[in-house]
C-alpha positions in Angstrom: 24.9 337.6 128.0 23.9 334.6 125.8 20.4 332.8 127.1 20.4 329.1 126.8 17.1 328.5 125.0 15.3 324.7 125.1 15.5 323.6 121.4 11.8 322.9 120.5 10.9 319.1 120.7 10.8 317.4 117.1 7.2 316.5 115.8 7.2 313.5 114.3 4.2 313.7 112.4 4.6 317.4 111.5 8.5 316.0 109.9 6.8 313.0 108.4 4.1 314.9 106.5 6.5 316.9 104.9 8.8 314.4 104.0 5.6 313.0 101.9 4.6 315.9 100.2 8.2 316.7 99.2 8.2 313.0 97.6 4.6 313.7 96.2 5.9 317.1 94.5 8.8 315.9 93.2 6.8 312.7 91.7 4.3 315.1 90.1 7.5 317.1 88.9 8.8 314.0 87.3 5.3 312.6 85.7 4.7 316.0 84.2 8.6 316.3 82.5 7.9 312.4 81.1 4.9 313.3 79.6 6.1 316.2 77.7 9.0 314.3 76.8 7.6 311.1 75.1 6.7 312.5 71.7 10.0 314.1 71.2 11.8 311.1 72.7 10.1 308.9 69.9 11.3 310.8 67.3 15.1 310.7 68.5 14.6 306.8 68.6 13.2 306.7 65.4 15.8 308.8 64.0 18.5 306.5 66.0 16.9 303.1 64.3 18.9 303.2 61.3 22.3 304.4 62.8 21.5 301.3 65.3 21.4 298.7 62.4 24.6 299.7 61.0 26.3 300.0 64.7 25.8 295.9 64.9 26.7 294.9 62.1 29.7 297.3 62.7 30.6 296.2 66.3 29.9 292.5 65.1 32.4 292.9 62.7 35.4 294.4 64.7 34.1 291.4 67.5 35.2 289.5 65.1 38.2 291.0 64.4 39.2 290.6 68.2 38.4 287.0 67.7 40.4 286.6 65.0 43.6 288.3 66.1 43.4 289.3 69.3 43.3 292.5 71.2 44.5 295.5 69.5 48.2 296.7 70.8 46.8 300.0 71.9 43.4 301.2 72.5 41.3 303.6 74.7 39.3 300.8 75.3 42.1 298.7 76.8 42.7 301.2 79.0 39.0 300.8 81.0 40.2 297.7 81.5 43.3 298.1 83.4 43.8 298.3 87.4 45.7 300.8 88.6 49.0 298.7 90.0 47.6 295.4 88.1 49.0 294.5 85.0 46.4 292.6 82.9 47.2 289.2 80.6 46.9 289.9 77.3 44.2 287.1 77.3 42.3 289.0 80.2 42.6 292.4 78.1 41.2 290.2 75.1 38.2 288.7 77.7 36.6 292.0 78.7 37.3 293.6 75.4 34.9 290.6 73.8 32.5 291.1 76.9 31.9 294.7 76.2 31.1 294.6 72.7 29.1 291.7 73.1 27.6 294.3 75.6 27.3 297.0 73.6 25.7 294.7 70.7 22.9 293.2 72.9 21.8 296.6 74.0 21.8 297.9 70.5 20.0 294.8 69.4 17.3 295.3 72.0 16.8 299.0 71.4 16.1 297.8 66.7 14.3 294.8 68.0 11.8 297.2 70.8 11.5 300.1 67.8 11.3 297.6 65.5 8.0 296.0 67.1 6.7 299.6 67.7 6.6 300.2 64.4 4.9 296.7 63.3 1.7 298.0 65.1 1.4 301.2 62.7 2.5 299.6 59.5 -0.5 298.7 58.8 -1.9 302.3 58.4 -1.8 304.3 55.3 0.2 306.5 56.3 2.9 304.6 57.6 5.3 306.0 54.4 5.3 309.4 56.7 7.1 307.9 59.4 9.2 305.2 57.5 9.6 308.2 54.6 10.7 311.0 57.5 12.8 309.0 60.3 13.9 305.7 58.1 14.8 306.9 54.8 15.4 310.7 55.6 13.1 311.6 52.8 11.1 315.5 52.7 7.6 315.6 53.4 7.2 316.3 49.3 8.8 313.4 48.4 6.5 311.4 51.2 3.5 312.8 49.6 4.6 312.5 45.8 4.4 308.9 47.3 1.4 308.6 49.2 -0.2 310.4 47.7 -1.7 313.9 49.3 -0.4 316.8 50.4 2.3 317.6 52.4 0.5 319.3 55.7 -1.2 315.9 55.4 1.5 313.6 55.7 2.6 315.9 59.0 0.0 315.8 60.5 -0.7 311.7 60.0 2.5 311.3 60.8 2.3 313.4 64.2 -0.5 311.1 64.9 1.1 308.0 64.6 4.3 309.2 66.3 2.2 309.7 69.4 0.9 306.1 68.7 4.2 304.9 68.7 5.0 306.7 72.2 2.6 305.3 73.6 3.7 301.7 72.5 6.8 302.4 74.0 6.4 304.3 77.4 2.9 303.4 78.3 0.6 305.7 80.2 3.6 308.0 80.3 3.2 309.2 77.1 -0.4 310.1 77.7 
């Protein structure tokens, strides 16, 4: 024979304090992965700067292609565009193609212009030919050093140190 048991009255504050730690755990969680993160995530954006120059001018140039003569006849892209049961005017296929890459070129431009001002507050430094040598120009720390010049666990190291500048420029107290 089953006994009916009284469930236990909720307690309010009990539920509420752990709600709080459970958001103060999982905000320590996510301050401790950004931090680890920053260096490493600097170097994939400085790496990224020079493919990002020569995405613009590449999406500027098919923009203008679709401004010239028109949307392409077929296109993955086109197909984003269409509704299922809803058949889009060529001019409306043409419309949101023109808004995407105009899209897609203002966020690019953003991300060159943001690394590009990182990088203006370390080019002053002497070493500055490790970072634009490593992450610009794909160069070998030898050839960075030939240039500098000094030895090669020099320009590492000088250039580890102004990669963490950089991180700092760019995700703040984060990077710390």
């Amino acid at each position: 024979m089953a006994q009916n048991k009284k469930p236990k009255p909720l307690d309010i504050n009990a539920v509420i304090e752990k709600a709080v730690n459970a958001g103060l755990q999982a905000g320590r969680v996510q301050a401790a992965s950004e931090t680890k993160n920053a260096y490493k995530d600097t170097e994939k954006r400085l790496y990224a700067f020079p493919v990002l120059q020569n995405r613009i001018v590449d999406n500027r140039e098919r923009l203008q292609e679709y401004l010239l003569h028109g949307a392409p006849g077929r296109s993955k892209d086109i197909v984003r565009f269409t509704r299922t049961g809803t058949r889009l005017t060529p001019e409306e296929i043409l419309d949101a193609l023109v808004q995407d890459m105009e899209a897609r070129i203002a966020a690019d431009e953003y991300e060159v212009a943001t690394i590009a001002g990182a990088l203006k507050t370390i080019e002053a430094d002497p070493y500055y030919a490790a970072v634009a040598g490593k992450f610009l120009e794909g160069r070998t720390d030898d050839d960075i050093a030939a240039v500098i010049p000094c030895d090669a666990s020099t320009v590492r190291r000088n250039r580890g140190r102004l990669v963490r500048r950089l991180a700092v420029w760019l995700y703040g107290a984060a990077a710390l």
